[in-house]
DRENBA-181468 format. One record per residue (C-alpha): x negated, y negated, z. Coordinates in nm, 2 decimals, padded with zeros to 4 digits, always signed. Each point is the difference from the previous one (the first is absolute). Example, Ala and Ser with C-alpha at 12.3 -4.5 7.8 and 13.67 -1.06 7.14 Angstrom:
     xx     yy     zz
 -01.23 +00.45 +00.78
 -00.14 -00.34 -00.07
***
This chain:
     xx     yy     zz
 -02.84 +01.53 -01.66
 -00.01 -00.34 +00.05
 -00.04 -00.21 +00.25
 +00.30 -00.17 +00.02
 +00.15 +00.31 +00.04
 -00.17 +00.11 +00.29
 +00.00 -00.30 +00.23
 +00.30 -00.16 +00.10
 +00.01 -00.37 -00.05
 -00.05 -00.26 +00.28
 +00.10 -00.34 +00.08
 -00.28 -00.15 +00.13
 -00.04 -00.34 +00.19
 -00.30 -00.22 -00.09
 -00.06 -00.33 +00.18
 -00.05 -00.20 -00.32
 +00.22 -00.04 -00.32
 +00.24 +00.25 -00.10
 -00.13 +00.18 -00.31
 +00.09 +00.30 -00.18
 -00.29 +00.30 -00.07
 +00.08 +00.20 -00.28
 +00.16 +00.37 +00.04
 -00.27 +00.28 -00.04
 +00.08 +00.16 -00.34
 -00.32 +00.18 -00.11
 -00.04 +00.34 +00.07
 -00.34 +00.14 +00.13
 -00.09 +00.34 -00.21
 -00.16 +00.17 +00.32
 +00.25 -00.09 +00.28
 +00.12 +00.33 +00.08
 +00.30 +00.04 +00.21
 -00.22 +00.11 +00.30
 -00.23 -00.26 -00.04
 +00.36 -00.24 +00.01
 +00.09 +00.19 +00.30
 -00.33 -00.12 +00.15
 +00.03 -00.32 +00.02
 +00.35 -00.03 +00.06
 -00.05 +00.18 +00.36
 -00.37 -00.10 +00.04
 -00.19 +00.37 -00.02
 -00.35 -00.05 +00.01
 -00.07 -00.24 -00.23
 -00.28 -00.29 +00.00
 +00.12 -00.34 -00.11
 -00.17 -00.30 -00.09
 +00.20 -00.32 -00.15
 -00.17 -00.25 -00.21
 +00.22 -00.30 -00.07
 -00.07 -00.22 -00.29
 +00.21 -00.31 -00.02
 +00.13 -00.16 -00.32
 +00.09 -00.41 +00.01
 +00.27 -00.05 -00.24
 +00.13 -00.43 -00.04
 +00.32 +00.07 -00.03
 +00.25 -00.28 -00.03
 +00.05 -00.10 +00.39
 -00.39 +00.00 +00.06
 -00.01 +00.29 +00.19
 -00.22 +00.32 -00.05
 +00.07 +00.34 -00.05
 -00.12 +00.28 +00.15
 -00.07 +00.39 -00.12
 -00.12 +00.28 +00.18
 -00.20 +00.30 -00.11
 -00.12 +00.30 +00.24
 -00.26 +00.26 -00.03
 +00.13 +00.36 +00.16
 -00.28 +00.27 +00.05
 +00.16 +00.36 +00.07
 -00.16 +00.33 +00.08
 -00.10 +00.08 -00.37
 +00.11 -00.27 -00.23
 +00.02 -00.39 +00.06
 +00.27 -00.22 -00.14
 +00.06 -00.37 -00.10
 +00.33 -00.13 +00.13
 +00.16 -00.24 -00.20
 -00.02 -00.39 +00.12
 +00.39 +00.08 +00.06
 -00.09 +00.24 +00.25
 -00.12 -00.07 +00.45
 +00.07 +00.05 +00.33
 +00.24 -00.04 +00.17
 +00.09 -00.08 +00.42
 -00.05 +00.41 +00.05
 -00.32 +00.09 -00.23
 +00.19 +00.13 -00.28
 -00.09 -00.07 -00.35
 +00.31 -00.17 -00.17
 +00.11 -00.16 -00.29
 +00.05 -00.36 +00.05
 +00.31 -00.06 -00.19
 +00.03 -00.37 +00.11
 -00.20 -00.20 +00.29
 +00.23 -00.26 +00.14
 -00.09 -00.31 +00.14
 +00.10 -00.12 +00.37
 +00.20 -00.28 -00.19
 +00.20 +00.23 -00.19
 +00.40 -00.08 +00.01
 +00.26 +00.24 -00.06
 +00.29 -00.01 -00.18
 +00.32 +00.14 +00.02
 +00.29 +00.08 -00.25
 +00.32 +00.14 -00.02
 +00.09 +00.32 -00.17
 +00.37 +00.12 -00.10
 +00.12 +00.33 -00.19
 +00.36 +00.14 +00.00
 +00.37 -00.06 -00.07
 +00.01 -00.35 -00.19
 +00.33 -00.05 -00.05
 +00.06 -00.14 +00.37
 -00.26 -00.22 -00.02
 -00.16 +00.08 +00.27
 -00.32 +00.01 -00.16
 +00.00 -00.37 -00.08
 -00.10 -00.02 -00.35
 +00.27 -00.17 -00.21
 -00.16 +00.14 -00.36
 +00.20 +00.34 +00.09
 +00.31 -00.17 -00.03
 -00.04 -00.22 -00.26
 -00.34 +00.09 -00.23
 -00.15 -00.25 -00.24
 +00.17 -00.01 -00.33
 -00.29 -00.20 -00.15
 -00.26 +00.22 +00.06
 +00.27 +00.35 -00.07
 +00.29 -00.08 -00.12
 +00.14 +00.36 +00.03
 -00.13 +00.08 +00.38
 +00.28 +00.08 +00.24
 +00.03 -00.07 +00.36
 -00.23 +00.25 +00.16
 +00.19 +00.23 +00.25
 -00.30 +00.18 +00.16
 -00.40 -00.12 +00.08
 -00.15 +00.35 +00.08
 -00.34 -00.13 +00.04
 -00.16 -00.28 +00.24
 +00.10 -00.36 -00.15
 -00.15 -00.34 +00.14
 +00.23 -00.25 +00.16
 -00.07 -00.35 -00.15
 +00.00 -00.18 +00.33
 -00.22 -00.29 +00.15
 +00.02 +00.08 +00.36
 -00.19 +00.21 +00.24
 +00.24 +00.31 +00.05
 -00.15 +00.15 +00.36
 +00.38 +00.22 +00.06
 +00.26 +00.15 -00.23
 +00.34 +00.22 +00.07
 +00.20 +00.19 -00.28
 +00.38 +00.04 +00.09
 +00.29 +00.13 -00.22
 -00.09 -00.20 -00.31
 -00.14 -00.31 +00.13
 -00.34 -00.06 +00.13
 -00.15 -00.25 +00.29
 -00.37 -00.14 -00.04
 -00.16 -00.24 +00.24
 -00.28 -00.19 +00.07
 -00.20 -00.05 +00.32
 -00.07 -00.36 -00.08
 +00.07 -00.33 +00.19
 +00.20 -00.15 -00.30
 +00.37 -00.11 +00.03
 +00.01 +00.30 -00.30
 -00.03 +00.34 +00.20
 +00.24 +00.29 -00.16
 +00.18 +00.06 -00.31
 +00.23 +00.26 -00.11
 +00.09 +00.10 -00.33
 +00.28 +00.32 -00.12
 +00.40 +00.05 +00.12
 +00.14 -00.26 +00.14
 +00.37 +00.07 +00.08
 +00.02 -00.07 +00.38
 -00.27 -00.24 -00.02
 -00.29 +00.24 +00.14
 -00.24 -00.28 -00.18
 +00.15 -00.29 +00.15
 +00.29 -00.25 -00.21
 -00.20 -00.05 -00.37
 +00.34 -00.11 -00.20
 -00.18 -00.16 -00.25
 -00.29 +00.33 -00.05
 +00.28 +00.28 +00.01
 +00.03 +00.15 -00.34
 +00.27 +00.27 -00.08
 -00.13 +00.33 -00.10
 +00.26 +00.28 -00.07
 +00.20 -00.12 +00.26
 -00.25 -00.08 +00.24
 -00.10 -00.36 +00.14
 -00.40 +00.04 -00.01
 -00.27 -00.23 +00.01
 -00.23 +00.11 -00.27
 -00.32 -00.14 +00.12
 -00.16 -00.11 +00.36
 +00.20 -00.29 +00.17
 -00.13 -00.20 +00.34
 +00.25 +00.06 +00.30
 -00.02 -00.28 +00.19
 +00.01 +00.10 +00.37
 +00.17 -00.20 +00.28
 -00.39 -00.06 +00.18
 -00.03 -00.27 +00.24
 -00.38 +00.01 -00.05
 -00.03 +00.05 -00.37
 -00.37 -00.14 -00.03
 -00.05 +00.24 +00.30
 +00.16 +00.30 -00.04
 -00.15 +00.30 -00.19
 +00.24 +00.28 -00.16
 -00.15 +00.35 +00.12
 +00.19 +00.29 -00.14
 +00.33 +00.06 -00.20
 +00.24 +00.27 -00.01
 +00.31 +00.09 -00.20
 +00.32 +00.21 +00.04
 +00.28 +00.09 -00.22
 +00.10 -00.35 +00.00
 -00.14 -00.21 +00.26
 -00.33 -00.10 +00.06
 -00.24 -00.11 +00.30
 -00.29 -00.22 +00.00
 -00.27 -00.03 +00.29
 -00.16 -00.29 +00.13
 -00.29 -00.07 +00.20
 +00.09 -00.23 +00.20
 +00.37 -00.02 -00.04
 +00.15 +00.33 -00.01
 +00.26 +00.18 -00.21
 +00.23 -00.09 -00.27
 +00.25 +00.22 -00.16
 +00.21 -00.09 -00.29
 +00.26 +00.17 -00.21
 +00.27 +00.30 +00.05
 +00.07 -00.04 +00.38
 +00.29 +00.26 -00.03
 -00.11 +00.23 +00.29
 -00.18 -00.25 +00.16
 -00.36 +00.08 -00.19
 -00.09 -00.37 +00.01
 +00.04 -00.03 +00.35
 +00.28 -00.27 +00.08
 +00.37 +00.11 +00.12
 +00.19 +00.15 -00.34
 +00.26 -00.21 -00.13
 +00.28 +00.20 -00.18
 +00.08 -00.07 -00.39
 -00.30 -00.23 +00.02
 -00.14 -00.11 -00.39
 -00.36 +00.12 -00.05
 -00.02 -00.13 -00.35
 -00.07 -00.31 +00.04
 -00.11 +00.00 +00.33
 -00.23 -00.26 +00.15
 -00.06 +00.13 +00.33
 -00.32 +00.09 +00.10
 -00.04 +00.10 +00.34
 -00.29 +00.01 +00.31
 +00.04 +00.33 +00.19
 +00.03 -00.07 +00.34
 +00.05 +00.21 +00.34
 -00.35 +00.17 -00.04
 -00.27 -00.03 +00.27
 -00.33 -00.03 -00.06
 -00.20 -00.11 -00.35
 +00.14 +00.22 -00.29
 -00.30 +00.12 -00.21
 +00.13 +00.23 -00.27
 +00.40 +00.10 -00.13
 +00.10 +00.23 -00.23
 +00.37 +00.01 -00.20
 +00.22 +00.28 -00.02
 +00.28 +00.07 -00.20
 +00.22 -00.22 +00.19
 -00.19 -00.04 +00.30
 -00.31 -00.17 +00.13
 -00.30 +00.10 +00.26
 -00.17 -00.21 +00.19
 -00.37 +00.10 +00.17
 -00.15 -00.29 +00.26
 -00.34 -00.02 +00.09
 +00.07 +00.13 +00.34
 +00.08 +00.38 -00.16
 +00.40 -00.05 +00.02
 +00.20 +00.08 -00.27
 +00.31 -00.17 -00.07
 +00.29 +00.02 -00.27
 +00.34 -00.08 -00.15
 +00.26 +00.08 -00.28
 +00.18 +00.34 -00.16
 -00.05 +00.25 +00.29
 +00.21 +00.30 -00.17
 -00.27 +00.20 -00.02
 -00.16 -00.08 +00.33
 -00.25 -00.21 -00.19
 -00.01 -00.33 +00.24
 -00.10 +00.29 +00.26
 +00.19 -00.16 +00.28
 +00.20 +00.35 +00.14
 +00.33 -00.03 -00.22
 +00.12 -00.03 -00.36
 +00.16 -00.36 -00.02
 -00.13 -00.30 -00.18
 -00.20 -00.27 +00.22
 -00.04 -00.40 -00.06
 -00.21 -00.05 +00.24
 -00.34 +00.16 +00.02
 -00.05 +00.21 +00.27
 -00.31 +00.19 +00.16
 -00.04 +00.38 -00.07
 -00.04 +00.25 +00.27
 -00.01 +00.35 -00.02
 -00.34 +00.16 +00.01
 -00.15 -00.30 -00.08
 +00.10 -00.21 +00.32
 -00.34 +00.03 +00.17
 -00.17 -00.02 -00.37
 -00.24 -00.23 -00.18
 +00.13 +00.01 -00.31
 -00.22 -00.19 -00.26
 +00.11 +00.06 -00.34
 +00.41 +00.09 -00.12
 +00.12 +00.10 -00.34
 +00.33 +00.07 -00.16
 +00.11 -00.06 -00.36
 +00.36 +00.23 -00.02
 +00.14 +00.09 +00.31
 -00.28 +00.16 +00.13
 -00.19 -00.15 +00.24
 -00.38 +00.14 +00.14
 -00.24 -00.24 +00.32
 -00.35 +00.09 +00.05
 -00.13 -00.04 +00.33
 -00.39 -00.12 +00.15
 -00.05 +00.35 +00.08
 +00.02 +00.08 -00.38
 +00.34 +00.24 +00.07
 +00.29 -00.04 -00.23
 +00.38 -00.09 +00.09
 +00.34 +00.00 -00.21
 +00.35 -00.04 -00.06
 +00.31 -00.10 -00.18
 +00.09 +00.26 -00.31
 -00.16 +00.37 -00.02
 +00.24 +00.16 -00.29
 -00.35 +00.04 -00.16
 -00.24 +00.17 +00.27
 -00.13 -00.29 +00.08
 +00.03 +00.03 +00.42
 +00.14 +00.38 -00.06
 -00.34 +00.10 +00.18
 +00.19 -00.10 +00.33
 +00.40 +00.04 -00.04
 +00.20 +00.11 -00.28
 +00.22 -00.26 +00.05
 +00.00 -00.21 -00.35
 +00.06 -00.35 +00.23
 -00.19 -00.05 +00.26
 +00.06 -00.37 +00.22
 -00.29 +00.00 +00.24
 -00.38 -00.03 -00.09
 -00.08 +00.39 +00.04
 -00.42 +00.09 +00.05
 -00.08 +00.19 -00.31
 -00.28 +00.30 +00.12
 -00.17 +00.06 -00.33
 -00.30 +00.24 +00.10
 -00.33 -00.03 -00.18
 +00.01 -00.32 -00.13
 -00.21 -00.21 +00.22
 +00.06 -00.37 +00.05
 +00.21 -00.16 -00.20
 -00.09 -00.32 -00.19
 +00.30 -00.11 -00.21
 +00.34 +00.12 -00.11
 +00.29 -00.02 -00.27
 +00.34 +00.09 -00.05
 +00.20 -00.02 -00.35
 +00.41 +00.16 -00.06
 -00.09 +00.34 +00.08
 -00.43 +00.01 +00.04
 -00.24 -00.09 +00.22
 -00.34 -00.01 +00.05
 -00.31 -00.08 +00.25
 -00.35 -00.04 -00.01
 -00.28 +00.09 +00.29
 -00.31 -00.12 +00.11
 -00.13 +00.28 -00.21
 +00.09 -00.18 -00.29
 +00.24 +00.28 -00.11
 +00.34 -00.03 -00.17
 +00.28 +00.20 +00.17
 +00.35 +00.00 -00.15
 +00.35 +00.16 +00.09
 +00.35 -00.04 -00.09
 +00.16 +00.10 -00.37
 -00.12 -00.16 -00.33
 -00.28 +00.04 -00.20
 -00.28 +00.01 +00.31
 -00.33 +00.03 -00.19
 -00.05 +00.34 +00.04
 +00.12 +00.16 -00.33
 +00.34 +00.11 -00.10
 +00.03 +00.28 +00.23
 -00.05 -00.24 +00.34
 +00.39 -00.23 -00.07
 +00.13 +00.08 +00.40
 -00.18 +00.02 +00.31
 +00.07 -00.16 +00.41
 -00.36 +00.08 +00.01
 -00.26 -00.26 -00.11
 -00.23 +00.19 -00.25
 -00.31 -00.15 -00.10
 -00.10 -00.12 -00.34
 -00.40 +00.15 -00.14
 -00.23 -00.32 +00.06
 -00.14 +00.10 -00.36
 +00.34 -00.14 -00.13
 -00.13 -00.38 +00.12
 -00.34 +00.05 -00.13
 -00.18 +00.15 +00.29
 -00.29 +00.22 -00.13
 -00.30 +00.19 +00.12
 -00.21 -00.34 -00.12
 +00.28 -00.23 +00.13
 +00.10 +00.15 +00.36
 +00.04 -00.38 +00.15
 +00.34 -00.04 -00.20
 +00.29 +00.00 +00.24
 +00.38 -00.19 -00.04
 +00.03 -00.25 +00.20
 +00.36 -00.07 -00.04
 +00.32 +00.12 -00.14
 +00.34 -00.09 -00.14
 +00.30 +00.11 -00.06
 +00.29 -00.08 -00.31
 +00.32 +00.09 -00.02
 -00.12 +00.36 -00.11
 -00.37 -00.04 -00.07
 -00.32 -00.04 +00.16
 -00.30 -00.26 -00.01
 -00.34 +00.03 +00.20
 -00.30 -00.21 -00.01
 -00.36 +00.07 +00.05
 -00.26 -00.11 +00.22
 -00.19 -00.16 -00.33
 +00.33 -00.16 -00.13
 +00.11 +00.26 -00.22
 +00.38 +00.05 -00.08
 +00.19 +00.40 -00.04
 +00.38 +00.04 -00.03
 +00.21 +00.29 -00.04
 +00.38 +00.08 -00.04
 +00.29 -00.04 -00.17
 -00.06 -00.26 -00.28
 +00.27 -00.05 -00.19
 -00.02 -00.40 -00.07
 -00.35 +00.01 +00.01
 -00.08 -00.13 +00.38
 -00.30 +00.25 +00.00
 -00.17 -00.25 -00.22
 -00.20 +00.34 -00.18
 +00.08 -00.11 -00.36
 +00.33 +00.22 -00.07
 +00.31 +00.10 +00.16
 -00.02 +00.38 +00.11
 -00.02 +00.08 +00.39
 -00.30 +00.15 +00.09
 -00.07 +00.24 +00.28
 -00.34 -00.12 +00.08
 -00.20 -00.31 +00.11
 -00.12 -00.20 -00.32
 -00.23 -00.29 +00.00
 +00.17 -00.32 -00.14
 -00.23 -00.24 -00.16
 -00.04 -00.32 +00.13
 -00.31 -00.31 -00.08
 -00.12 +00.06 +00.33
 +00.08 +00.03 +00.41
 +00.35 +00.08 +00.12
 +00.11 -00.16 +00.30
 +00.34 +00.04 +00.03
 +00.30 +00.18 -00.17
 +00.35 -00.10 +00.02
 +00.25 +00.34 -00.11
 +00.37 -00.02 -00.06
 +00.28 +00.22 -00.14
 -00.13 -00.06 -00.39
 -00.29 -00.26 +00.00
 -00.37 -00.07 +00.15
 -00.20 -00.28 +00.13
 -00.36 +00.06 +00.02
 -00.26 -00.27 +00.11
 -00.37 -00.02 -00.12
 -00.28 -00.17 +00.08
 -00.31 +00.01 -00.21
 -00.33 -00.24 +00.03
 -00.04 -00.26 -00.22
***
């Protein structure tokens, strides 16, 4: 067995250069598994560690550094690779990469989905080179991970229904761009970037919306979020602003009957709310608001008792939430359909708005509920984050664990389609292992009907219903259980919608 196979690989910092040590590949005749065992969970072993240095000119000036490390066992000694050392905890590791304290970090922006919206930004689907294939059609599906040709740092991105929202958390005048449908002007007034596409006005690849800032050079965009067909955008320094369908008042600002969303220039800044706003989150047609003080405030389509304010009507103006959460610090909200789910500080779990699908059935059988309503899931533990789709949901806990209810494909295997119960999904399904017990998910997310999670060393799983390819696995089939999607490094953050994904990765270079 070889080493590389028995070690997992570290990223190690150095405080000179960054340089790259090469993977162990040789395999040593008389390591025996035991003997592996050894040194992985320090039995009696004696160590000594000789290091011999090797001074390579390379082009920059700078030197290069290998390792190699003598191990003495109980019956047998061994000579490490150069690849292999210690690391923080005494283990013997293979050094994969040492990085330098200078290192920078790059990020880029993935897509995979339904192309023929647009909302994946990449103009070739819609009209391919006929230089370089003179035959190739427009492509109507990317099923695996594709790289967004963009310039700009991406730090935020938001999937609606067929149109996307990416943004930057930079001090230029350029912040956030949008790219997808754009019939009531969810992306801002582009008439000279629409393009018609089966009927559709869509903007085929990522366009700057230029917000109404009064301190531009100032003013950093935090998050984005997208709806059916309106969009919000949060600021740091200068709040909210909504834009597109304002029909049920989702965008905040009184609703003016027969109003023309297609061509719409408006862009407005939410208003009424006390206190600093520090995340949002879009509905179908309706908005939530969570401030830094814990309160929770919303506005728009209310027919399922998803702005949570006690009745069923539509609201312009957002409004704080009561219910059980009235003497609650709320600090994080989530809705995508008309489901809506709050965590608290104490790490307990909150919801309302639509529950046709067991998703609050744990509490009333009532399939709308208009008041946030304490949700009592038992043996869970603290709950860390949280995501609702049409008809699934899921949470994670400090634990690290995946826990997912509702109807869909849940990750559990065909037989596990309906439950008001959260069931929990086997941590060997994200890579945890008897030599890799330190994986947990950190995070989860939720589609329309499908699930992504991330991992506390970056990696990316998804699971569901597939059928344009948002699953970003390679082909179209739903799939019952967690799969790892391959991505050039880090995941950070995933945008889901109804038939597309956003993923962003950062990676050394």
């Amino acid at each position: 067995m070889s080493l590389a196979q028995v070690y997992p690989p570290l990223l190690q910092r150095a405080s000179y250069s960054c340089f790259v040590l090469p993977r162990a590949t040789c395999c040593l005749p008389s390591l025996h598994a035991r003997s592996a065992s050894q040194l992985q969970h320090h039995s009696p072993l004696a160590t000594s560690s000789s290091t011999c240095r090797d001074s390579l000119n390379t082009q920059s000036g700078q030197s290069r550094t290998y390792y190699a490390t003598h191990v003495r066992g109980q019956d047998q000694e061994y000579d490490l690779p150069k690849s292999m050392g210690k690391n923080e905890t005494g283990k013997y590791v293979d050094l994969v990469q040492m990085v330098g304290k200078h290192r920078k970090r790059y990020t880029s922006v993935y897509v995979w989905g339904f192309t023929y919206t647009g909302a994946l930004g990449v103009p070739s689907y819609f009209f391919p080179s006929q230089r370089k294939n003179p035959i190739r059609k427009p492509k109507k599906f990317q099923p695996i991970p594709y790289k967004l040709k963009f310039d700009e740092k991406i730090t935020t991105a938001a999937c609606g229904y067929g149109f996307s929202l990416i943004g930057s958390h930079t001090q230029d005048t350029s912040k956030v761009w949008g790219m997808g449908i754009n019939t009531n002007s969810q992306i801002g007034y582009h008439p000279k970037a629409m393009t018609s596409v089966e009927g559709m006005h869509t903007i085929i690849s990522p366009t700057e919306i230029n917000l109404p800032l009064t301190k531009p050079r100032k003013t950093r965009v935090s998050q984005v979020s997208c709806g059916r067909s309106h969009s919000l955008i949060l600021t740091d320094e200068e709040g909210v602003y909504s834009l597109g369908n304002n029909s049920h008042g989702q965008c905040g600002r009184p609703i003016i009957p027969l109003e023309d969303y297609s061509s719409n220039k408006v862009i407005h800044k939410i208003g009424g709310i006390e206190g600093k706003i520090k995340q949002i989150s879009c509905g179908h047609d309706h908005s939530l608001f969570l401030t830094e003080d814990g309160h929770i405030y919303s506005c728009g389509w209310g027919a399922d008792g998803q702005t949570g304010l006690g009745h069923f009507e539509d609201t312009s103006t957002p409004t704080r939430l009561e219910g059980d959460i009235k003497n609650e610090h709320i600090t994080q909200i989530t809705t995508l359909a008309d489901c809506c789910l709050a965590i608290s500080d104490k790490g307990e779990l909150f919801g309302w708005g639509n529950s046709e699908y067991n998703q609050l059935k744990c509490v009333t059988e009532d399939t709308q509920v208009y008041t946030p309503t304490h949700l009592p899931f038992k043996g869970i533990g603290k709950i860390t984050s949280a995501a609702t789709g049409g008809t699934i949901c899921a949470l994670t806990n400090e634990s690290g664990e995946v826990w997912v209810w509702g109807y869909g494909f849940l990750g559990r295997g065909p037989k596990l389609t309906d439950t008001a119960v959260p069931e929990c999904i086997d941590m060997t399904l994200f890579g945890k292992s008897r030599r890799r017990t330190d994986i947990a998910v950190t995070k989860v997310w939720c589609g329309h009907h499908y699930f992504a999670a991330v991992t506390n060393n970056g990696d990316l799983y998804t699971w569901g219903t597939n059928g344009s390819g948002c699953l970003g696995l390679g082909q179209l089939h739903s799939q019952y259980f967690p799969l790892k999607v391959s991505l050039p490094g880090q995941v950070t953050h995933i945008a889901c919608g109804v038939d597309h994904t956003i993923a962003l990765v950062t990676k050394d270079i």
